[in-house]
Each structure stands twice: as structure tokens, then as C-alpha cells.
N, C-alpha and C positions, 0 to 999 in steps of 0.2 A: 449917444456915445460919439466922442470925436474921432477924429479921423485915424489921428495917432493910437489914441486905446483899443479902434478896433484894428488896427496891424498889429498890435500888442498882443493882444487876445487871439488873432489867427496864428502868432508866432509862437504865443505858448499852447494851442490847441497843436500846432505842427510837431511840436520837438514832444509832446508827451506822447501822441499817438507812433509817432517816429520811434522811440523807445519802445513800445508797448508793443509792436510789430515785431522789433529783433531782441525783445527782453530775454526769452528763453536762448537767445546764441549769446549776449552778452552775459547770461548769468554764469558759464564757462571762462570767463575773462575775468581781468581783475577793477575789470571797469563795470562801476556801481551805480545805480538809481541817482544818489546823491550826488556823486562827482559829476553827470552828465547835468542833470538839473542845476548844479550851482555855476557851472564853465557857463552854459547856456545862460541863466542869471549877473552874471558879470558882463555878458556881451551886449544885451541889454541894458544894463544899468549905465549910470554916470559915464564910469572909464569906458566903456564904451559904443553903443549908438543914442544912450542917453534916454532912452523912453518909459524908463518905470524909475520913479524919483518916492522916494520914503513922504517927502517935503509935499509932496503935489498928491499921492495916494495912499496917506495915511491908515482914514478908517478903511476902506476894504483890505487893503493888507493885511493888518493887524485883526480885525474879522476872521478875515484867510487861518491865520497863522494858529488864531488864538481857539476854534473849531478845530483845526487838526487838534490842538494837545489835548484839548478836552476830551474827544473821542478818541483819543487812545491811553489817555488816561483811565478812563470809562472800562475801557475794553481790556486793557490790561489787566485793570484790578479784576473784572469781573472775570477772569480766569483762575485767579490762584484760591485754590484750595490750602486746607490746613497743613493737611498734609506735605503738603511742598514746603514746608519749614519745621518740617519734623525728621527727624530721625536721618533720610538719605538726605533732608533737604538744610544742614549742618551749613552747607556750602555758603549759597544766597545768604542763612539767616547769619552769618558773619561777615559776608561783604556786605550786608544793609547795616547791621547793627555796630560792627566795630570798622570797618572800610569806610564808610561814607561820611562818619563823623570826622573819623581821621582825615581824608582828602578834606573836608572844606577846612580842618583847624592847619594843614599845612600848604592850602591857596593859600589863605590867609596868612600866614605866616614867611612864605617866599614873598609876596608881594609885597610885602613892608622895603625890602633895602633893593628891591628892583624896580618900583614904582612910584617916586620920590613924588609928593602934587598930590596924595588921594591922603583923602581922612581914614583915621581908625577902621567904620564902619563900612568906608566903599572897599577897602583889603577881604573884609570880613562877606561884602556879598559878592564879591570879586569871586572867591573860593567857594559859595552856595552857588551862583550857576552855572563854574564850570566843573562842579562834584560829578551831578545827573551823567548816564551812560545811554548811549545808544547803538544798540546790536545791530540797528539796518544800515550804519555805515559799515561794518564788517559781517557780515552775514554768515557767510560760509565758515568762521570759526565760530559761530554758537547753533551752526546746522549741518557741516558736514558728518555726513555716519562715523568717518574714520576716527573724530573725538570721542573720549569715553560722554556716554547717557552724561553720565554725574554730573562733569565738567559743560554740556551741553547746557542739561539745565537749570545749572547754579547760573551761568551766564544769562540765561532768556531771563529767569524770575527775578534776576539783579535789575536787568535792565530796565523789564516791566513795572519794578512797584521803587525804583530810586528817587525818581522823578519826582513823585507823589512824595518821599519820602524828604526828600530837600525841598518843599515848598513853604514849611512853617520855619526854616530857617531863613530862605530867601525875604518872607513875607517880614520877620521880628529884624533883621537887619537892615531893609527897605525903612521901617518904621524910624528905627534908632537916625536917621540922617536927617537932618535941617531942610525945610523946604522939599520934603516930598508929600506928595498927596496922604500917603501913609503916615506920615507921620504928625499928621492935622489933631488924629486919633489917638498919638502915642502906642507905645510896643503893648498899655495894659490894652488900647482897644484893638487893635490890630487882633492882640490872642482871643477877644472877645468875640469879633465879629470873621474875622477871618478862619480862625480854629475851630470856636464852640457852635458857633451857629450854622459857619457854610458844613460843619461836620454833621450836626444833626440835619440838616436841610438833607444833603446828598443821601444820609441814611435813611429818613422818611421818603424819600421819592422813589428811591433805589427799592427797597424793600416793597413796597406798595407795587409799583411798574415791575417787579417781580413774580408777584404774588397772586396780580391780575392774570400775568399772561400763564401764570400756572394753571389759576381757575379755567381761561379760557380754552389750554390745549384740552386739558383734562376735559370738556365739555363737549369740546370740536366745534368751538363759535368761532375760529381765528385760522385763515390760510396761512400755506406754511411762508409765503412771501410775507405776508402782514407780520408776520413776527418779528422780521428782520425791522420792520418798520419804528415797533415799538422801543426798540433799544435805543434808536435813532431819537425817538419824539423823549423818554426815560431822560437820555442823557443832556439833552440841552434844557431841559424841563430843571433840573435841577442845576444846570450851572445856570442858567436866566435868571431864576428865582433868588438861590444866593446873590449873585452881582445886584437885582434891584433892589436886596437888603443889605448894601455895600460891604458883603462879606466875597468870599473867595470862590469867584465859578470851578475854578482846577478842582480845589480841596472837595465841594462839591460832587462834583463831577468823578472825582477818582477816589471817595469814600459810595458814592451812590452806584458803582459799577461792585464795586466789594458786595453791598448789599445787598445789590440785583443776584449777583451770583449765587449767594448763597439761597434765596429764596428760590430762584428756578430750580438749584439742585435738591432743594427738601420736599418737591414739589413730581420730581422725577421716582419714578416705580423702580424697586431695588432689583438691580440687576437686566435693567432693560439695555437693549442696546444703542448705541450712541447713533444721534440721527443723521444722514448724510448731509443734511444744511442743517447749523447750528442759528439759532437767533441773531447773534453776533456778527456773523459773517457778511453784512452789507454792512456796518459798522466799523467794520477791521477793513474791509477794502477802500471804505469812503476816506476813514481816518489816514489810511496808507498813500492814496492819491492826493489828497491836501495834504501830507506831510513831505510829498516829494516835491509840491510846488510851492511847500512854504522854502524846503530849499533852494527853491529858482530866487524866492525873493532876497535868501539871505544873501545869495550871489551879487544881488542887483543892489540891495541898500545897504547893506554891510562890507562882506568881503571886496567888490570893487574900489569902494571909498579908498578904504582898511591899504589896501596894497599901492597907493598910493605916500602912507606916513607910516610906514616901517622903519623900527631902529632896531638896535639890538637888544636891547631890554625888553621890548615886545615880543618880538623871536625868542629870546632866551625864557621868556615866562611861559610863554605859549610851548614849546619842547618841553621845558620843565614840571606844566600841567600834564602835561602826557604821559610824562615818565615816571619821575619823581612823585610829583603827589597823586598819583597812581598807584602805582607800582607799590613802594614803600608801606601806605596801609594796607595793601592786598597781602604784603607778607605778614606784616604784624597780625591782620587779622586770622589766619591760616595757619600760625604757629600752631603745632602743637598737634595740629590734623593729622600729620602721617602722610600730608602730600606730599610728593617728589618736586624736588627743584624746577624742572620742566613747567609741570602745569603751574604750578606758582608764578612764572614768570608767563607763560601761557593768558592765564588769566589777569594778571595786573596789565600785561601789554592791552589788549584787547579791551578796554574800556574808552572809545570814541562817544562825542562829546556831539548830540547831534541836535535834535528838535528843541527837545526841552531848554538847553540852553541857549538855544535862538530866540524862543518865545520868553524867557526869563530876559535876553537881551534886550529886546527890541521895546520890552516892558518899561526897561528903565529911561529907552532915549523917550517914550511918550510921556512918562513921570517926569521928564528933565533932571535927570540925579545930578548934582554941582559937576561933578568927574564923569560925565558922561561922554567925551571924549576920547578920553585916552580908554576911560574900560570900557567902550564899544571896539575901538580897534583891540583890544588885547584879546576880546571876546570872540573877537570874526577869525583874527592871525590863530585863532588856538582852536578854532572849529573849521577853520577851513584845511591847516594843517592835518586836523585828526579824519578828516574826508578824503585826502589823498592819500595818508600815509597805511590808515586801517583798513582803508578799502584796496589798495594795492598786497597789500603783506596777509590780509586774511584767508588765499588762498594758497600762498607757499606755506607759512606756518601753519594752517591746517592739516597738509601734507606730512611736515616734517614733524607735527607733534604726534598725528597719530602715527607714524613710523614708531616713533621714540617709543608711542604706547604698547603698539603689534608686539614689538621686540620684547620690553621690559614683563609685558603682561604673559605673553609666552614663558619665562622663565623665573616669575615671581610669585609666590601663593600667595592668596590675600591682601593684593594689590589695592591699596586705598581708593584709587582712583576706578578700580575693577567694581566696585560698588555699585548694584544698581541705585540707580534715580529714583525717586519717589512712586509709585503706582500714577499712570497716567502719565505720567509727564513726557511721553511719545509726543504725544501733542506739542510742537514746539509754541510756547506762549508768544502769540501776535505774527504766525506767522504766515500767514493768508496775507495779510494787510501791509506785512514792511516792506514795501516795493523795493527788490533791489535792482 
């Protein structure tokens, strides 16, 4: 190790333990995990003392970046039950199913007359990886008590399984562009080996490393530390295998944490009680620690560059990612519910734009996509924005929505939002792990 990587290395060992020391006093503040990691990643990088370069430390970043999403792709999935998209869980299954398609078709659509220089298809993956959401830039609006349950966990299980959910769109519009790796294959192979294969890969591995560690507890061959293990060895195990059969590690990886889940819980005695270390739980902390320093890196080879070649059309798209192609399908999607104006607007604000569209980012400057210029900076300006702006505002609107709710719920019967949440769903999904 040179001289310079290992001050690098003691600088990012300093500022994480530095955090992690006064975590529980800043988690009363509206200064978050992300915002401290990314400041500290810009002062580092290029603009300024220059020691972590994208150009010079490629594979280990991208290593770094590309293990965070997997493992909490992994781990995400392998929390949601049926139930959470049944009956209380109305909420999630309409911001995934009719929100999410809407956000990427109206990226794509704003970025046409803002964006003048990009083809068709870079509009189109433009708006796939700035769709995905991330709750650990705003935390305390999808964990404060004072939100109603419902709203709580329509937000975790949006955020948890979006990600995963925009990856077959990222992956068929990577394809569709000239001169990308992807599209060597074309979009039929891309859905061949990316969708059909890395899907069954993750489901046989997932399923199996489920199955085992069932046999195993059931048996008493397995300490309760080694469980935690499993998940760990489960989850790279199948996104490794997919990638060396040039299909998809993510899709892998966030189909085979689904299948783990399910197996361990068919596996569990009805009505036992839930164990106070869960399997997951070195996998949700690990994934949560390299998701905070994959934000250091996005500081240091992204956002620094980034805020050097600001115009207004970048600003304007990046606001408008936030807002508008937010917001707008959140309502569409929500028509009809019987939610109140409040959380409607509640929940469309609150969709920060964090990991997942890092990792989707930084995918494309190693693919060389033609326009990987200009939609890296629009990519940084609209994630670096959503880390200041959702992490400052998520604990005054926490406050002032559950006001709005105290009030409204005291004086209304059968309040939509009075709804309980799914059975379980106390549990907030991924939240051991999402360092704030």
C-alpha cells in the first residue's frame, strides 16, 4: 500500500469511527450518515485534497459499492412477507406498481427538452436510475412513532424492494444503446441472461442456503453467530455465480434473499417467538457500513467533479427529479385511497435517491455509456441534492405531519391513514443496517 492510500485509509477509518462515537447524539439532529460521509468524500476527492480518484481506484470502489447493494438488496428482499402487499399493505403495492413506472416514464420525459446532446435511450435510463428510493437518507420520516404505522411501512417496503424493482428496466435500456457492453447481447439477451437466469440462479441458491440453515437450526449443528455467517456466504454465492454466467449479481442477489426468506420462515414452528439476533443481522450492519462509505466515495468521484460544471438545466432537472417526477406519480398512484392531502404529499416528498442510484451510476461511467458526462453530473447534482435537502427536512416534517395526524385522527373516525399496517411490520424493514 502506498503511502498516500494508507492516509486515505486512516482518514476513512477516522471519520467513520468519529461518527459512530457521536451517532446516537446526531441521530437527534438533522445531520445524517449520508450528508457526513459524502462532505467528508468531496474533501477527499479531486476538488479537494485530491486522494481518491475514480480514474486511479476503480476496481476496489466499484467492489466497495457494488457488495453494499447486493447485500442489501439480499437483505431487503429477504424481509418482506406476503402479507406486507396485501390488504394494510395497499400503500407499497401502489407506489411499486403504479409510482415507479410512472417516475422513470416522466425522467424520461422531462429530460428530453432539458437535456439537449443525449439519445432517446440515455433520457430513458436517465429516469431508471434516478426512480430507486432511499429511506436512509431521510430516516426519521419512515421511523419516527409520531407517523401513522401504515405510512411508516408503505415507505420502508417501497424503498426496500424499488431498487430491485428498477433493475430490469435499467438493465433493457443499458442494452438498447450503441457501444455498451450490454448491448454486445442486445435487449433479447440482456432479458435472457440478466432476468431468466440471474432470477433462477438467486432463487436456487437463496432457497437451498435457506433450507440448509433451517435443517441446521432445527438440528442444533449451527451457532447462533454462524447464522449470521450464512447469509453473508448465501448472498455473494449467488450474485458471484450469476456475474460468472454474465447475467445480473443485483437481480441475483435481490431474487435469492426473497427465497432465503421464505424458506427460513417455512422452516420456523408456528407461533415461536422471534429470536433476539435474527440471521440477517450481520448482513444488515455490514451492508449498512459499506453503504455509508460507498457514500464517501460518491462525494469523492462524483459529486466533487459534479459541482464544479453546474448549469441550470442540471439544477433544474435534478429539483425536478425530486419533486415532480416524484411527487406527481405518488399522487396518481394514491388516487382513490381515501388518503388525505398531507400524507400524499408527505410521502411523494420523501423519496431520496440514494445508493442504488449511485451504484446504477457509477455502472454506467465503467460501461462508458456515449453521454456519460453530462448524465453523471445530473446523476451526482440530483443525489447530492436529495442528501441535503431529505436529510435536513425529515425531521421538521416528521414533527409537523404527525401534528397534522394527532389532530386530524382525534377528530375523525375511520381515518384511512388510522389503519393499521400489516401484522409485523413493527419491524421497520432494513433498519439495524441503514446507518444514519
Amino acid at each position: 500500500m502506498s503511502g498516500g492510500s494508507a492516509w486515505t485509509g486512516a482518514a476513512v477509518a477516522a471519520v467513520t469511527a468519529g461518527y459512530a462515537l457521536f451517532s446516537r447524539r446526531l441521530a437527534s439532529t438533522p445531520v445524517s450518515a449520508p450528508m457526513v460521509f459524502t462532505g467528508f468524500g468531496a474533501l477527499i476527492g479531486p476538488l479537494g485534497l485530491d486522494v481518491l480518484d475514480l480514474g486511479h481506484d476503480a476496481g476496489p470502489i466499484l467492489t466497495l459499492i457494488e457488495a453494499a447493494l447486493a447485500l442489501l438488496l439480499f437483505t431487503d428482499s429477504m424481509t418482506v412477507r406476503r402479507h406486507d402487499l396485501r390488504t394494510g399493505g395497499f400503500l407499497p403495492l401502489r407506489l411499486l406498481s403504479i409510482g415507479l413506472p410512472l417516475s422513470i416514464a416522466m425522467g424520461w420525459l422531462l429530460a428530453w427538452p432539458l437535456l439537449p446532446g443525449l439519445t432517446l435511450w440515455e433520457f430513458a435510463l436517465l429516469g431508471a436510475v434516478l426512480a430507486p428510493t432511499d429511506a436512509a437518507l431521510g430516516k426519521t420520516a419512515s421511523s419516527s412513532p409520531r407517523v401513522p404505522a401504515l405510512v411508516r411501512h408503505g415507505l420502508n417496503v417501497e424503498s426496500g424492494l424499488n431498487d430491485g424493482l428498477a433493475l430490469p428496466f435499467f438493465l433493457m435500456f443499458l442494452a438498447a444503446i450503441p457501444g455498451t457492453t450490454a448491448s454486445e447481447e442486445g435487449v433479447g439477451g440482456v432479458f435472457w441472461r440478466a432476468l431468466v437466469v440471474s432470477s433462477v440462479v438467486g432463487l436456487a441458491f437463496g432457497w437451498a442456503g435457506g433450507w440448509l440453515l433451517t435443517l441446521a437450526r432445527a438440528r442444533s449443528w449451527v451457532m447462533g453467530e454462524w447464522q449470521q455467517v450464512v447469509v453473508l456466504a448465501v448472498a455473494f454465492a449467488a450474485y458471484s455465480v450469476a456475474t460468472a454466467v454474465d447475467g445480473s449479481g443485483f437481480i441475483a442477489a435481490w431474487m435469492g434473499g426473497f427465497a432465503f426468506g421464505v424458506a427460513l420462515r417455512k422452516g420456523e414452528p408456528t407461533g415461536a417467538e422471534p429470536a433476539k439476533e435474527r440471521p440477517a443481522d450481520l448482513a444488515e450492519y455490514a451492508g449498512g457500513l459499506l453503504g455509508s462509505l460507498s457514500f464517501l466515495v460518491f462525494g469523492a468521484v462524483l459529486l466533487g467533479p459534479t459541482l464544479e460544471h453546474l448549469d441550470w438545466r442540471i439544477i433544474t432537472y435534478a429539483v425536478l427529479s425530486l419533486t415532480v417526477v416524484r411527487m406527481l406519480p405518488v399522487a396518481l398512484a394514491l388516487a382513490g385511497t381515501g388518503m388525505r392531502l398531507p400524507t400524499v404529499a408527505y410521502v411523494g416528498w420523501f423519496g431520496p435517491r440514494g445508493l442504488a442510484s449511485v451504484v446504477f451510476g457509477l455502472l454506467l461511467v465503467e460501461d462508458h455509456v456515449p453521454g456519460i458526462e453530462l448524465l453523471s453530473r445530473v446523476i451526482a447534482a440530483t443525489i447530492g441534492l436529495s442528501i441535503l435537502l431529505h436529510g435536513m427536512s425529515a425531521p421538521y416534517f416528521a414533527v409537523r405531519y404527525g401534528n397534522w395526524y394527532d389532530a386530524v385522527n382525534a377528530t375523525t373516525p375511520d381515518l384511512r391513514e388510522a389503519q393499521d399496517a400489516p401484522p409485523g411490520s413493527g419491524k421497520q424493514h432494513g433498519a439495524p443496517r441503514r446507518l444514519r
